[in-house]
C-alpha positions as CSV (number, residue, x, y, z in Angstrom):
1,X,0.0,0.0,0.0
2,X,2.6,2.3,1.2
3,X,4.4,1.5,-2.5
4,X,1.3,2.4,-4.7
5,X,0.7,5.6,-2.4
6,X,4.2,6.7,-3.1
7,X,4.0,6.1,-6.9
8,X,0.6,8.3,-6.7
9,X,2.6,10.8,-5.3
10,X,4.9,10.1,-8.2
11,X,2.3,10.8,-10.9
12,X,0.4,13.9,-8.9
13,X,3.8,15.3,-8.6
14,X,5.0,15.0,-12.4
15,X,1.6,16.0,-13.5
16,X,1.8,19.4,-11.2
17,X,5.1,20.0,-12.9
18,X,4.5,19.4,-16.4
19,X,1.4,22.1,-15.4
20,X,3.9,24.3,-14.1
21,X,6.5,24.0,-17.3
22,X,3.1,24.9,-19.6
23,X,2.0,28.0,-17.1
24,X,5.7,28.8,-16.7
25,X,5.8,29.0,-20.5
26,X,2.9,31.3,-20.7
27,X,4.4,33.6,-18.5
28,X,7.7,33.4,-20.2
29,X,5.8,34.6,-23.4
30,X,4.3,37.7,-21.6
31,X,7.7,38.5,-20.2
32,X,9.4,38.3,-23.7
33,X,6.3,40.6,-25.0
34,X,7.6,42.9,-22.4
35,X,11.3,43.4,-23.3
36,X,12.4,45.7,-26.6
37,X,15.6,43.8,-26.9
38,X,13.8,41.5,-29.1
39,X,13.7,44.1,-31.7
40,X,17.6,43.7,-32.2
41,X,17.8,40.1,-31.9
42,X,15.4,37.1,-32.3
43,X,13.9,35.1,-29.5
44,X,16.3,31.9,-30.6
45,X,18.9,34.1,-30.4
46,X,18.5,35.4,-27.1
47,X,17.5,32.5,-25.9
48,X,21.0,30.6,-26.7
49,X,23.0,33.3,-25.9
50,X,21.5,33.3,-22.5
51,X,21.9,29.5,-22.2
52,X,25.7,30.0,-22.5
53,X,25.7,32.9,-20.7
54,X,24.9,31.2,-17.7
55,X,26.0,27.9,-18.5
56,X,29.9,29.1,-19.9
57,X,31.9,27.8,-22.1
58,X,30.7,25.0,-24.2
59,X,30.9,22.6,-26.3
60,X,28.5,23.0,-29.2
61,X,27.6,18.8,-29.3
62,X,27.0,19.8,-25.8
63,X,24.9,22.4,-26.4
64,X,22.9,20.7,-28.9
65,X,22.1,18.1,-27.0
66,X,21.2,20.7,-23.9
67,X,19.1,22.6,-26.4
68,X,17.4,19.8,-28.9
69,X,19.0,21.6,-31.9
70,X,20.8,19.8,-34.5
71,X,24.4,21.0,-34.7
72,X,24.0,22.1,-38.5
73,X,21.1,24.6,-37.3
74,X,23.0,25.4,-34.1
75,X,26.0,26.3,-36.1
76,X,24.3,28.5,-38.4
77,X,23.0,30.7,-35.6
78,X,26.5,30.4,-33.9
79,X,27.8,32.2,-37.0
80,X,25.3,34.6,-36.8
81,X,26.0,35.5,-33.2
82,X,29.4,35.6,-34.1
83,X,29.4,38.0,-36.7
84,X,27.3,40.0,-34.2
85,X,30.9,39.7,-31.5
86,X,28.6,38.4,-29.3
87,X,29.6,34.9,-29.1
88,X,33.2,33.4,-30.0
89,X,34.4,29.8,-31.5
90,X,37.5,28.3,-30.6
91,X,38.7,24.8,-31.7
92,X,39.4,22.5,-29.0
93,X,43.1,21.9,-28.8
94,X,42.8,18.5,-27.9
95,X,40.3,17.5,-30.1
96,X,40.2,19.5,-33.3
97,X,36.7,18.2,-33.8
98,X,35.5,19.5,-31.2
99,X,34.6,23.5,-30.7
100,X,33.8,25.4,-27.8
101,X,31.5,28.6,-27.8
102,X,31.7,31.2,-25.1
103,X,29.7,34.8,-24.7
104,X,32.2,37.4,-25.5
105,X,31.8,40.9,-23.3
106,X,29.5,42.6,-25.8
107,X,27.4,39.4,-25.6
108,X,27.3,39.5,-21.6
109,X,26.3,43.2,-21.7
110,X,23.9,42.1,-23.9
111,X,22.9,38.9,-21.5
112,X,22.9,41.4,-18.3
113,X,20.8,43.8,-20.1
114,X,18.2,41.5,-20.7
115,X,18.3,39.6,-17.4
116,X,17.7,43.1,-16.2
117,X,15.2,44.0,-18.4
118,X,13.6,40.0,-17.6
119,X,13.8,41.0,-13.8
120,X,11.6,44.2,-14.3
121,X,9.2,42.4,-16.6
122,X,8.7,39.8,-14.0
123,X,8.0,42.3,-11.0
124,X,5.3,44.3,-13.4
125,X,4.1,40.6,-14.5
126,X,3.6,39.6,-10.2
127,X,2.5,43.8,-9.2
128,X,-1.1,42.9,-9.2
129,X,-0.4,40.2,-6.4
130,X,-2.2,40.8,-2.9
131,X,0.9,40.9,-0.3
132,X,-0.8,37.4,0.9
133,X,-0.1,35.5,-2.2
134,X,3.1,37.6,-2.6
135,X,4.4,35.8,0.0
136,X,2.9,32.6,-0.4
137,X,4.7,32.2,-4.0
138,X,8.0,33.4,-2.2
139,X,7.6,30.9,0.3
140,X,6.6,27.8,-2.1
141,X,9.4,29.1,-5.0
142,X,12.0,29.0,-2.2
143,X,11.0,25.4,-1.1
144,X,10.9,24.1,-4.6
145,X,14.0,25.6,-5.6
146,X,16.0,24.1,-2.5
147,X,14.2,20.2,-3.3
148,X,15.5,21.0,-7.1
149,X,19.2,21.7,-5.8
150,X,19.2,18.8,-4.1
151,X,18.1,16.8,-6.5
152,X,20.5,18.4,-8.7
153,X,23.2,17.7,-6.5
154,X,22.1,14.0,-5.8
């Protein structure tokens, strides 16, 4: 009994997180409506340059496994990042087949100016909260954040 209860728990649990992905991606979209930086640079291309922003240096097999983007297409918006200077390739010297990307320093002023910009749209996104359910999404963020480290680190 104790085994099927836990399974249950299982299930509720994976089915309140797949809920919170979809809401999460909702809110993501009204965040991204938010920010002008879009106007410079497509949504794929932020969104990979912030990936190895906070991820670092990587390698792009690496990366395309992270992201679930072929290498070709992955490479073609490297390039494209690169000729903006915000993103550099260098050839693993141990490996020549291998190549490592990393966010030059116009890319991460670029990458801090939108996690700024992010950070602003998600306290006008969460201004119309009462100060109860302010802190009650503190409180439960907090608490999922620390199970999800430790998982991480498991």
């Amino acid at each position: 009994i104790l085994q099927r209860e836990h399974n249950n728990m299982h299930a509720e649990l994976s089915k309140i997180m797949t809920e919170n992905l979809r809401v999460m991606g909702r809110l993501s979209e009204r965040v991204h409506n938010m920010s002008d930086i879009f106007e410079k640079y497509s949504k794929q291309q932020v969104s990979i340059l912030m990936r190895l922003y906070f991820s670092g240096k990587s390698k792009l097999k690496d990366i395309s496994a992270r992201e679930y983007i072929s290498t070709a297409n992955l490479c073609a918006m490297f390039r494209k990042l690169e000729q903006m200077n915000l993103v550099q390739r260098t050839v693993d010297e141990q490996d020549r087949r291998d190549t490592w990307y990393s966010v030059t320093d116009m890319g991460k002023q670029i990458a801090e100016k939108v996690l700024n910009q992010f950070i602003l749209s998600i306290e006008n996104l969460f201004k119309g909260l009462s100060k109860q359910d302010e802190r009650l999404l503190i409180d439960a963020t907090k608490t999922i954040n620390n199970v999800l480290k430790r998982i991480e680190n498991a």
